[in-house]
PQR file with spaces between the fields and no chain letter, atoms N, CA, C, O and H, PARSE charges and radii, in Angstrom:
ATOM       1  N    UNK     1      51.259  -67.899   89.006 -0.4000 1.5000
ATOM       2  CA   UNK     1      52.307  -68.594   89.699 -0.0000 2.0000
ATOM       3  C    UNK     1      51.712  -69.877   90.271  0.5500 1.7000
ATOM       4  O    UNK     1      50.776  -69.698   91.050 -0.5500 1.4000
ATOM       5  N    UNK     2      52.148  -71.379   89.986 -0.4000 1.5000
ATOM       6  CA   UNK     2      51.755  -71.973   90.498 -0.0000 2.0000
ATOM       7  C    UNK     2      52.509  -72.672   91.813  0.5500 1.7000
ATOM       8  O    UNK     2      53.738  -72.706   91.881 -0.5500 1.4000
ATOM       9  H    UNK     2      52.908  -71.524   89.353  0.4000 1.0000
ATOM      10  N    UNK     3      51.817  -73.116   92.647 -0.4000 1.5000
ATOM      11  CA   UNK     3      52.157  -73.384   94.375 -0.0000 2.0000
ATOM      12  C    UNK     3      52.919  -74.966   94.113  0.5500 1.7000
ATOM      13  O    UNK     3      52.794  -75.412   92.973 -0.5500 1.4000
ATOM      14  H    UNK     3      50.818  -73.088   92.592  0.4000 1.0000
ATOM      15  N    UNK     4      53.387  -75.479   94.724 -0.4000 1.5000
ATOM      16  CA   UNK     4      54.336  -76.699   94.991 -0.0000 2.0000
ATOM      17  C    UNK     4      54.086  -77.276   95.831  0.5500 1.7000
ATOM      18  O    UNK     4      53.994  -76.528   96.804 -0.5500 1.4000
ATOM      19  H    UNK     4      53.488  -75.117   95.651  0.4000 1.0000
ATOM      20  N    UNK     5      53.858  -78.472   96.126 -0.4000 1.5000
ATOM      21  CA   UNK     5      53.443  -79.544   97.096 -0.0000 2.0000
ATOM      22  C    UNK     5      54.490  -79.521   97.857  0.5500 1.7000
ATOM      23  O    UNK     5      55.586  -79.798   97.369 -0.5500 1.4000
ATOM      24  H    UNK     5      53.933  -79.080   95.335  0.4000 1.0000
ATOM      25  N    UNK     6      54.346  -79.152   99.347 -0.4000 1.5000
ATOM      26  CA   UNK     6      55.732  -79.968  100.431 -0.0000 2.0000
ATOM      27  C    UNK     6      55.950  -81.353  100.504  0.5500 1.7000
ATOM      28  O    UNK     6      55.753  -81.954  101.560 -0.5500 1.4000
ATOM      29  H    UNK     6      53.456  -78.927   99.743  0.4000 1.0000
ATOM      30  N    UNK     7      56.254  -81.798   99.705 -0.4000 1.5000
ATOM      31  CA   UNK     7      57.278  -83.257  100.380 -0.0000 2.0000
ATOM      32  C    UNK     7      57.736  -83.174  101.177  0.5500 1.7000
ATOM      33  O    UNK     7      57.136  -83.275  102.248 -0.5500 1.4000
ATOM      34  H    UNK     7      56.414  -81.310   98.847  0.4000 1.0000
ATOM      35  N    UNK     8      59.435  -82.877  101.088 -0.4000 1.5000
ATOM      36  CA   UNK     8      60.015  -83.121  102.719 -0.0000 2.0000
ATOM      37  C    UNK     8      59.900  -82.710  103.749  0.5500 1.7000
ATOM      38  O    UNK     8      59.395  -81.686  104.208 -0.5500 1.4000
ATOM      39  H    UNK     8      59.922  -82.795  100.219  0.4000 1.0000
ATOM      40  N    UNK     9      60.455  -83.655  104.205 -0.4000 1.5000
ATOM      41  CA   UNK     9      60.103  -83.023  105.781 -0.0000 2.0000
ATOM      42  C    UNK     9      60.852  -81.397  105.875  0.5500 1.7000
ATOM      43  O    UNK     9      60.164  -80.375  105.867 -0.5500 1.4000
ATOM      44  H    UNK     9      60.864  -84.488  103.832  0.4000 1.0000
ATOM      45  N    UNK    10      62.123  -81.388  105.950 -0.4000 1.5000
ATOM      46  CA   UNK    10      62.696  -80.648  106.468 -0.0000 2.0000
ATOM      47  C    UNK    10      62.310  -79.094  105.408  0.5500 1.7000
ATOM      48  O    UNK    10      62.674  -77.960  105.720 -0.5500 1.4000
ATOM      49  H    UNK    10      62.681  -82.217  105.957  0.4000 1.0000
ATOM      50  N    UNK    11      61.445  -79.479  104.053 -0.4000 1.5000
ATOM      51  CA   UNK    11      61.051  -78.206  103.760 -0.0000 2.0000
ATOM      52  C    UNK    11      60.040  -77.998  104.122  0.5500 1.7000
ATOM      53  O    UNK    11      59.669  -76.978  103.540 -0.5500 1.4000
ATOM      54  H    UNK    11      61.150  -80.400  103.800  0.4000 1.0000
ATOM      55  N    UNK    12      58.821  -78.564  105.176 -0.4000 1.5000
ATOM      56  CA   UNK    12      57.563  -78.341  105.691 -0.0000 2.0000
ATOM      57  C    UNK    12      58.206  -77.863  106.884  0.5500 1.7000
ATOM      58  O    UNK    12      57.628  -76.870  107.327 -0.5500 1.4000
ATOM      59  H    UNK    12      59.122  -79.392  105.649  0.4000 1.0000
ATOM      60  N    UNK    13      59.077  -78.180  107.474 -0.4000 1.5000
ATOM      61  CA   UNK    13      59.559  -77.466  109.045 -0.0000 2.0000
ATOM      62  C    UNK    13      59.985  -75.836  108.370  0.5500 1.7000
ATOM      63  O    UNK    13      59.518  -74.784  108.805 -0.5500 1.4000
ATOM      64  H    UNK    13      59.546  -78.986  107.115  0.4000 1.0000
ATOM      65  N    UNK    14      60.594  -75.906  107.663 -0.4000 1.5000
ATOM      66  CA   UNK    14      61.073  -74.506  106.870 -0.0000 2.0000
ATOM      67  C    UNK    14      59.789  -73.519  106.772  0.5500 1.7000
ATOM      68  O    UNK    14      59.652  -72.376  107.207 -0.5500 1.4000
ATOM      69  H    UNK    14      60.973  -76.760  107.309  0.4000 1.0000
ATOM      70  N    UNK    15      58.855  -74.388  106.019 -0.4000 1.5000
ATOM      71  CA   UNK    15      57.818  -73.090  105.409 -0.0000 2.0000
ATOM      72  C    UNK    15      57.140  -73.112  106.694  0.5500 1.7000
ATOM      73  O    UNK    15      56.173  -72.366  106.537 -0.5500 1.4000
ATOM      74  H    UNK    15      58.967  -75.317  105.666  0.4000 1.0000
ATOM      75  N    UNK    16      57.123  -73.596  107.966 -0.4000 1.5000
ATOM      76  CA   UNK    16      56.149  -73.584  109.377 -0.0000 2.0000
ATOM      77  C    UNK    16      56.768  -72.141  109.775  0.5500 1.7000
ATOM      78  O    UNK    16      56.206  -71.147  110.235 -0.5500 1.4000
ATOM      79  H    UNK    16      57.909  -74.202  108.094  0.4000 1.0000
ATOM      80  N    UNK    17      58.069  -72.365  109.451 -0.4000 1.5000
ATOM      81  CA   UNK    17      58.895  -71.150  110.626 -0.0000 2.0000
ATOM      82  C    UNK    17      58.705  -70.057  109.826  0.5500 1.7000
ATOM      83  O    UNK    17      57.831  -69.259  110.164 -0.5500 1.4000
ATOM      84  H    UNK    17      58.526  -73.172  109.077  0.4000 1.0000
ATOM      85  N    UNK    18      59.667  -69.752  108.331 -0.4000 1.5000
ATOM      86  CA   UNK    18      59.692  -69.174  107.378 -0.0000 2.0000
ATOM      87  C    UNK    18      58.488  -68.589  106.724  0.5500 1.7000
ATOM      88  O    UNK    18      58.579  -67.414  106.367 -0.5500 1.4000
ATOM      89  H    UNK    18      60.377  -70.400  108.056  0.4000 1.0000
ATOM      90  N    UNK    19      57.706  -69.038  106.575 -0.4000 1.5000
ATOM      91  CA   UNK    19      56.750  -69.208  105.513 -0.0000 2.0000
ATOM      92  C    UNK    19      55.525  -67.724  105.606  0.5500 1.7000
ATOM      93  O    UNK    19      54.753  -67.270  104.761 -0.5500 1.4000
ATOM      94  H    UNK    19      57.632  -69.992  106.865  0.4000 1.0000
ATOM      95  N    UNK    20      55.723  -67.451  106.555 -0.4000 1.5000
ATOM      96  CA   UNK    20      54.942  -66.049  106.584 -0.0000 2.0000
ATOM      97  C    UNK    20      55.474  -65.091  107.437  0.5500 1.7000
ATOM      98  O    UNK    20      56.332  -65.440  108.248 -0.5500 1.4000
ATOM      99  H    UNK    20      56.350  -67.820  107.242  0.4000 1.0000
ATOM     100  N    UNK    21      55.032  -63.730  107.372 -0.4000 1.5000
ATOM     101  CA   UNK    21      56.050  -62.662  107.974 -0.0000 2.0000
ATOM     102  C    UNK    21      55.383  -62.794  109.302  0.5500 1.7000
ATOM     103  O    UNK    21      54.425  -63.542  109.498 -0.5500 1.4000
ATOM     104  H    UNK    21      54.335  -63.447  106.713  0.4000 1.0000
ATOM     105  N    UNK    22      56.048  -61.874  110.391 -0.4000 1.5000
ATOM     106  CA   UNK    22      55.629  -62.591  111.397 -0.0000 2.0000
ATOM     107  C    UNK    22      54.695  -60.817  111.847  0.5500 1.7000
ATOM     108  O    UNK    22      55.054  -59.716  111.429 -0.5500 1.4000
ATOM     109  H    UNK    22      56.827  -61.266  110.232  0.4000 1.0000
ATOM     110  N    UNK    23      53.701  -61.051  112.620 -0.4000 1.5000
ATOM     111  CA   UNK    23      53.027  -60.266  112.622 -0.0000 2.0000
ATOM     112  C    UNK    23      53.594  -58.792  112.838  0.5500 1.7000
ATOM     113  O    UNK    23      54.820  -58.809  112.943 -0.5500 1.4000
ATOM     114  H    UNK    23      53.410  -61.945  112.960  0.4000 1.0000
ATOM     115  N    UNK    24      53.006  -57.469  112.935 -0.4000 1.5000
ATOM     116  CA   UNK    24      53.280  -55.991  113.139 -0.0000 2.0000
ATOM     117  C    UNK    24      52.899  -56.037  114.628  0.5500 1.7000
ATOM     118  O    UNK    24      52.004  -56.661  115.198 -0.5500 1.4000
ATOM     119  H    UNK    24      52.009  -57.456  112.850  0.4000 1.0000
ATOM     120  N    UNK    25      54.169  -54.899  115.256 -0.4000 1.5000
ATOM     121  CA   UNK    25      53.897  -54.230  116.498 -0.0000 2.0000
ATOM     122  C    UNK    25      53.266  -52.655  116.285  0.5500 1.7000
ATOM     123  O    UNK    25      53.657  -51.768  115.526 -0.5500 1.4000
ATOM     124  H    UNK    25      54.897  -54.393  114.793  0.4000 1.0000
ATOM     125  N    UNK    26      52.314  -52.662  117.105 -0.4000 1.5000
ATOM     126  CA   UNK    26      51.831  -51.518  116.868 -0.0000 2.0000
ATOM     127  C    UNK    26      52.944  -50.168  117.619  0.5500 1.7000
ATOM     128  O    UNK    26      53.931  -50.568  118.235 -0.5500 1.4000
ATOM     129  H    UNK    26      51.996  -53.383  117.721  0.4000 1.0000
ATOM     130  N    UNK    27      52.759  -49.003  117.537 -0.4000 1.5000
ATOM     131  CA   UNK    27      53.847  -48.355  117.569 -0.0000 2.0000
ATOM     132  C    UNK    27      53.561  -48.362  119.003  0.5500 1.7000
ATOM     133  O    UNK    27      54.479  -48.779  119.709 -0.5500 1.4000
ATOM     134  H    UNK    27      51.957  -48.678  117.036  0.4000 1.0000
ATOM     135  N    UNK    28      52.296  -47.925  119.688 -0.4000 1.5000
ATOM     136  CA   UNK    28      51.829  -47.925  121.082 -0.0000 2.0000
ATOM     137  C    UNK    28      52.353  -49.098  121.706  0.5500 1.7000
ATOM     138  O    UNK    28      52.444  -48.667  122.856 -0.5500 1.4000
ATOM     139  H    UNK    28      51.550  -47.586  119.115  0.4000 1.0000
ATOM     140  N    UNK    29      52.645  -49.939  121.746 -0.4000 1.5000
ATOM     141  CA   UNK    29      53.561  -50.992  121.945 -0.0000 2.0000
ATOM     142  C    UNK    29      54.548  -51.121  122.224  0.5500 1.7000
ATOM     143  O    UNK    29      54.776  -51.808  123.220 -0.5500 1.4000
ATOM     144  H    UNK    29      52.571  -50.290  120.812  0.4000 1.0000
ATOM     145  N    UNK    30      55.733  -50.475  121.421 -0.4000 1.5000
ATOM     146  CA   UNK    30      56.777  -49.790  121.600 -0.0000 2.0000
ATOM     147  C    UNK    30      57.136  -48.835  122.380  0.5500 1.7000
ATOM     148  O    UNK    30      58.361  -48.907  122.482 -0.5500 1.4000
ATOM     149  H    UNK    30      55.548  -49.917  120.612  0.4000 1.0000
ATOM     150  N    UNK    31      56.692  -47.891  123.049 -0.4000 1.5000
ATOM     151  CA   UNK    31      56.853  -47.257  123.313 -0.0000 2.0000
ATOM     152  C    UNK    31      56.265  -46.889  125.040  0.5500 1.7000
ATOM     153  O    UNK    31      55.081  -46.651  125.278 -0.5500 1.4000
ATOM     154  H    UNK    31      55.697  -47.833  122.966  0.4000 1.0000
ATOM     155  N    UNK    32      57.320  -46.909  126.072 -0.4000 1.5000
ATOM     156  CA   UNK    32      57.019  -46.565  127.114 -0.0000 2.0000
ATOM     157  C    UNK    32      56.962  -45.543  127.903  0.5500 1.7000
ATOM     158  O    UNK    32      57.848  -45.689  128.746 -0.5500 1.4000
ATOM     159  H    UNK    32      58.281  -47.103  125.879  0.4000 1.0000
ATOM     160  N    UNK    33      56.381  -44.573  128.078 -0.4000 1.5000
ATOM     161  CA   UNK    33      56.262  -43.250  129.200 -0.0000 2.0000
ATOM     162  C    UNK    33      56.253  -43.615  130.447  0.5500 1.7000
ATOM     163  O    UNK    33      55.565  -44.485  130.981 -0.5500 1.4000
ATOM     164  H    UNK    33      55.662  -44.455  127.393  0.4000 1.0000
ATOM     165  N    UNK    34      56.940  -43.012  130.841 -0.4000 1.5000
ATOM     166  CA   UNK    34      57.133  -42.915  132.527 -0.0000 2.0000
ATOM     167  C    UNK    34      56.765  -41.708  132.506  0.5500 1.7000
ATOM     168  O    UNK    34      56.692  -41.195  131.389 -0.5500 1.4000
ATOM     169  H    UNK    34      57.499  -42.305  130.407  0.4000 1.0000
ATOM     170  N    UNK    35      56.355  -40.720  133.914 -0.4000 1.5000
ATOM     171  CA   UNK    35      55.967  -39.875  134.887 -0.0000 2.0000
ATOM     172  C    UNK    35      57.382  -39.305  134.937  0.5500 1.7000
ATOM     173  O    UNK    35      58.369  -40.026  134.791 -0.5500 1.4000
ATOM     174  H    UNK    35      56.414  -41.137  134.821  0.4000 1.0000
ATOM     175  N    UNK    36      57.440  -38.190  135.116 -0.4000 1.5000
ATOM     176  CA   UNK    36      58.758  -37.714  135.269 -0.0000 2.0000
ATOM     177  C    UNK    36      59.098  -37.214  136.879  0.5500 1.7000
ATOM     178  O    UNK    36      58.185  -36.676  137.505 -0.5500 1.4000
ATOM     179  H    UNK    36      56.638  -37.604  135.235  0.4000 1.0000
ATOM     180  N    UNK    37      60.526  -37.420  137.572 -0.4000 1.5000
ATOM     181  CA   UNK    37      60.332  -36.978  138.722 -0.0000 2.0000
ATOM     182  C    UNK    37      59.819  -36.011  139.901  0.5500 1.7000
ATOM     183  O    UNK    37      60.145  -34.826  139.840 -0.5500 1.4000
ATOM     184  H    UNK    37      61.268  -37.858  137.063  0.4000 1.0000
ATOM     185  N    UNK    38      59.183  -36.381  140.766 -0.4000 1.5000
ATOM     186  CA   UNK    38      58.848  -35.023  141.611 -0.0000 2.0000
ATOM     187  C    UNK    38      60.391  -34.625  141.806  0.5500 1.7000
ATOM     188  O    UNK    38      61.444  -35.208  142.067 -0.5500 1.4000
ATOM     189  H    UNK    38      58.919  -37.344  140.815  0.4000 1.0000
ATOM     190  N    UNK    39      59.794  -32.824  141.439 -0.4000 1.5000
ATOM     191  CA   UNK    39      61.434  -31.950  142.192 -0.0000 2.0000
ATOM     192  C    UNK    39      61.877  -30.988  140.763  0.5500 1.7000
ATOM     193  O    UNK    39      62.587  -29.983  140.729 -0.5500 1.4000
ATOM     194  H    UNK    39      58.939  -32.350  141.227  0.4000 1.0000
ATOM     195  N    UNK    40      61.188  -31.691  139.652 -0.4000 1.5000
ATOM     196  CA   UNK    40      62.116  -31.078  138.001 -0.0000 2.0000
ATOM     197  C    UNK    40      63.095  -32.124  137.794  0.5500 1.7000
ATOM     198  O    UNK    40      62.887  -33.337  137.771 -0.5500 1.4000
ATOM     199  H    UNK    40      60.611  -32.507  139.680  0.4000 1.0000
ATOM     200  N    UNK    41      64.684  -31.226  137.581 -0.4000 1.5000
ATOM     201  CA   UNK    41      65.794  -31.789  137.164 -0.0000 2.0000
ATOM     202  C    UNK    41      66.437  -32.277  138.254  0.5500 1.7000
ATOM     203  O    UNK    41      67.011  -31.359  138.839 -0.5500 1.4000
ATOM     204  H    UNK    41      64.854  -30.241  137.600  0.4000 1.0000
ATOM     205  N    UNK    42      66.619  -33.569  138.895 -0.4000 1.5000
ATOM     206  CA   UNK    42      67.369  -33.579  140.264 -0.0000 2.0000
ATOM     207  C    UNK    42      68.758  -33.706  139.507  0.5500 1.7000
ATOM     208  O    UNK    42      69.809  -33.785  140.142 -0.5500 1.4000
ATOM     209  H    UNK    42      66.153  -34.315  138.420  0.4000 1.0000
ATOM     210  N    UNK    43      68.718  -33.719  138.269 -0.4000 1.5000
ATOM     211  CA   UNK    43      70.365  -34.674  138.167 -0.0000 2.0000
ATOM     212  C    UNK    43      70.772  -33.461  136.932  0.5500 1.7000
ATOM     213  O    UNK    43      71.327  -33.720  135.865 -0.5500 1.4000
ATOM     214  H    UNK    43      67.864  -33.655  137.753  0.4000 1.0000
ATOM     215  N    UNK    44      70.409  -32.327  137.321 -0.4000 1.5000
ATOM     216  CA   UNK    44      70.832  -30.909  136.208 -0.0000 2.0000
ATOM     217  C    UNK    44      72.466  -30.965  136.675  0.5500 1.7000
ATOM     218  O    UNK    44      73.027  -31.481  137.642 -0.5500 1.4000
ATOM     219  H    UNK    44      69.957  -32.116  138.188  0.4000 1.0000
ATOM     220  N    UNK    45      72.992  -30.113  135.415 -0.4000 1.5000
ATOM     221  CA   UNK    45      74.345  -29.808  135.895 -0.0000 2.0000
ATOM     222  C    UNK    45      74.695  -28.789  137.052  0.5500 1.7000
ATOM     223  O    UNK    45      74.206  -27.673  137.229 -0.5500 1.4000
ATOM     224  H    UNK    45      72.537  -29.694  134.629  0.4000 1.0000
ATOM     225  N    UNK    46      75.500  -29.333  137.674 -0.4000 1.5000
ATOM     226  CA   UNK    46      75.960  -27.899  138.908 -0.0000 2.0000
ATOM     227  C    UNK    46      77.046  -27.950  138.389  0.5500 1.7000
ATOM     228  O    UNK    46      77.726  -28.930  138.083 -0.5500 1.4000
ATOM     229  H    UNK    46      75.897  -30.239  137.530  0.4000 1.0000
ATOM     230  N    UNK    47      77.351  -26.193  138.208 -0.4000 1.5000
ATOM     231  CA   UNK    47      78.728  -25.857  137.945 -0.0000 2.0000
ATOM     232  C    UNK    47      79.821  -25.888  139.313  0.5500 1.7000
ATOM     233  O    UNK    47      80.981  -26.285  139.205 -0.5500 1.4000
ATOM     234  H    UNK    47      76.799  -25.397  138.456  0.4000 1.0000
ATOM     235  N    UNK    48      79.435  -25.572  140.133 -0.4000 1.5000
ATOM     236  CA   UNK    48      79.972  -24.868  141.408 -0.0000 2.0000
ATOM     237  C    UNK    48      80.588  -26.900  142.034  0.5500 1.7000
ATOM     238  O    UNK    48      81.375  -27.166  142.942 -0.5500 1.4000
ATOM     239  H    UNK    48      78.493  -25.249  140.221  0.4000 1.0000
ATOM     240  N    UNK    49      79.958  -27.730  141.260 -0.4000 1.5000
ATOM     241  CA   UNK    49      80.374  -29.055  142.394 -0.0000 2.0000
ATOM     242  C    UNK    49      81.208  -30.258  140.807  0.5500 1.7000
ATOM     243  O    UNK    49      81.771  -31.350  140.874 -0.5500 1.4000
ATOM     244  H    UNK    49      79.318  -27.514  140.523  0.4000 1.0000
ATOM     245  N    UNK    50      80.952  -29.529  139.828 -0.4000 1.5000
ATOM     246  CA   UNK    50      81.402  -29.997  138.308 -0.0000 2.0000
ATOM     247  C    UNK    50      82.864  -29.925  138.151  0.5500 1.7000
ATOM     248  O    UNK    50      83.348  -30.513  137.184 -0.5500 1.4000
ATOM     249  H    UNK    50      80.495  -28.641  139.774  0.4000 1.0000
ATOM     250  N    UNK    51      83.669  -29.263  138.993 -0.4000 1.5000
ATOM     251  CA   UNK    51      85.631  -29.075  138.626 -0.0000 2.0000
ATOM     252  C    UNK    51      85.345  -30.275  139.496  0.5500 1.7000
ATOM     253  O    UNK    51      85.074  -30.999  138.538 -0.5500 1.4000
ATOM     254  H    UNK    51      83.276  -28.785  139.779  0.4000 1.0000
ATOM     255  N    UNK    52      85.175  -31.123  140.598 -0.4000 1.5000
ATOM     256  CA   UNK    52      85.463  -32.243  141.388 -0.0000 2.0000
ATOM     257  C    UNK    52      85.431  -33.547  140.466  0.5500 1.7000
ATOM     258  O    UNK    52      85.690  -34.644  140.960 -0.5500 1.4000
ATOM     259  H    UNK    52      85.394  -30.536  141.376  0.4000 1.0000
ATOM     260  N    UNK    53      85.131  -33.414  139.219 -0.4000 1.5000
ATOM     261  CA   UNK    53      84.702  -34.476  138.875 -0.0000 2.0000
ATOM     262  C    UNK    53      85.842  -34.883  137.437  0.5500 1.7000
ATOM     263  O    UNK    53      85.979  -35.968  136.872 -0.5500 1.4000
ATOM     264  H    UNK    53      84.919  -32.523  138.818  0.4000 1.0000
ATOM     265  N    UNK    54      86.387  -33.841  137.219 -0.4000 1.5000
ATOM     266  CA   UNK    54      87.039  -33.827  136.108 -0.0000 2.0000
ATOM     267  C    UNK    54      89.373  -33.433  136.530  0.5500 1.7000
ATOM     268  O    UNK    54      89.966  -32.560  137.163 -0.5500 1.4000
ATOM     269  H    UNK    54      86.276  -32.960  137.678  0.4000 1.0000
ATOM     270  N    UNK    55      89.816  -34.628  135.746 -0.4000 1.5000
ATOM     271  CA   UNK    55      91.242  -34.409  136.328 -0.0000 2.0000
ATOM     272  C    UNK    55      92.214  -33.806  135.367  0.5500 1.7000
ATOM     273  O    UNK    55      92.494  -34.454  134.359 -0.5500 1.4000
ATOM     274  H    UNK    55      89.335  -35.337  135.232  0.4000 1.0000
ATOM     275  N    UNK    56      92.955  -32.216  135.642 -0.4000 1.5000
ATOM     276  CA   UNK    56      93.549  -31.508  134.843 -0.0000 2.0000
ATOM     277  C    UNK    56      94.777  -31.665  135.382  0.5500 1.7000
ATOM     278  O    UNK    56      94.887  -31.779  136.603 -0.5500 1.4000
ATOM     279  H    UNK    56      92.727  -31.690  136.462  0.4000 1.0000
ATOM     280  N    UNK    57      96.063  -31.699  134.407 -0.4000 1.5000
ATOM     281  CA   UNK    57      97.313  -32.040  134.949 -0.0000 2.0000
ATOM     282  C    UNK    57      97.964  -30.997  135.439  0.5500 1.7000
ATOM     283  O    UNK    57      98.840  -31.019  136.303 -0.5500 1.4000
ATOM     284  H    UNK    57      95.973  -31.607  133.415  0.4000 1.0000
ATOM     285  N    UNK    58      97.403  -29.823  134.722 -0.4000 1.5000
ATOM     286  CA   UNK    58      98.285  -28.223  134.799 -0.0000 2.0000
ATOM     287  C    UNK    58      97.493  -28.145  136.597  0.5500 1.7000
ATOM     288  O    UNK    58      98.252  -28.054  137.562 -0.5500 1.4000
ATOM     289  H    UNK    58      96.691  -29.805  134.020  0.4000 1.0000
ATOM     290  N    UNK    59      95.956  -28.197  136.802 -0.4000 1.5000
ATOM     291  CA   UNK    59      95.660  -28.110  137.775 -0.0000 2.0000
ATOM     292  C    UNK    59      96.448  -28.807  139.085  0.5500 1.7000
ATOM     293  O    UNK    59      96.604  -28.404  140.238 -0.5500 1.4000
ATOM     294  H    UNK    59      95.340  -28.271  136.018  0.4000 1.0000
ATOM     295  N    UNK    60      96.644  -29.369  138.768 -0.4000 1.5000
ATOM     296  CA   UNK    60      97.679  -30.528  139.509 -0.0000 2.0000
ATOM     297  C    UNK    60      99.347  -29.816  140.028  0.5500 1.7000
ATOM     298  O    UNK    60      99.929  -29.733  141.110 -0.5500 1.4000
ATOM     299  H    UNK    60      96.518  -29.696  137.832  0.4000 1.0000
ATOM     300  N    UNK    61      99.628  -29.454  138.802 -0.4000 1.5000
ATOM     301  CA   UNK    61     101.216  -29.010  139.538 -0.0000 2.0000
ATOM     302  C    UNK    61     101.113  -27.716  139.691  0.5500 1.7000
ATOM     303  O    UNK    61     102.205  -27.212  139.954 -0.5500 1.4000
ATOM     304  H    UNK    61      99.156  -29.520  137.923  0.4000 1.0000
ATOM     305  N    UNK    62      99.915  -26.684  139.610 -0.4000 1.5000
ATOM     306  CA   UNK    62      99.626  -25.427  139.898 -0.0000 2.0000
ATOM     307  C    UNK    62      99.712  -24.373  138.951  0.5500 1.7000
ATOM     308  O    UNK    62      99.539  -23.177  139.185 -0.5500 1.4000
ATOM     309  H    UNK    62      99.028  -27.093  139.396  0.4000 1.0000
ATOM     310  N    UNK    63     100.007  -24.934  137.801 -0.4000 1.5000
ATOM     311  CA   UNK    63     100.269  -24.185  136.554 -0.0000 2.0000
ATOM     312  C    UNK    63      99.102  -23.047  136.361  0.5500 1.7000
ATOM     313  O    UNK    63      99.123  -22.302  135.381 -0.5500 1.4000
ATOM     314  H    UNK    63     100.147  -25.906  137.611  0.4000 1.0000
């Protein structure tokens, strides 16, 4: 395969940006751990405080 001389301008600005892939993130990089809270689950489900949160119509007219 032979290579091609840049002439123009605006295809030398092209192959500056374009022209090679842009480097790899390593996966460790990606990826953040946090510490998990003192206590366990503070935000587990409670059944006993869980009907306050949700609106039933039958509940409503006593059905």
């Amino acid at each position: 395969m032979e290579s091609k001389s840049i002439t123009d301008g605006a295809a030398a600005a092209r192959h500056a940006r374009f022209g090679a892939l842009p480097e790899r993130i390593r996966f460790e990089e990606m990826v953040e751990e946090k510490p998990a809270r003192p206590g366990g689950a503070g935000d587990a489900y409670d059944p006993e405080g869980a009907w306050s949160h949700y609106n039933c119509l039958a509940l409503d007219l006593g059905l």
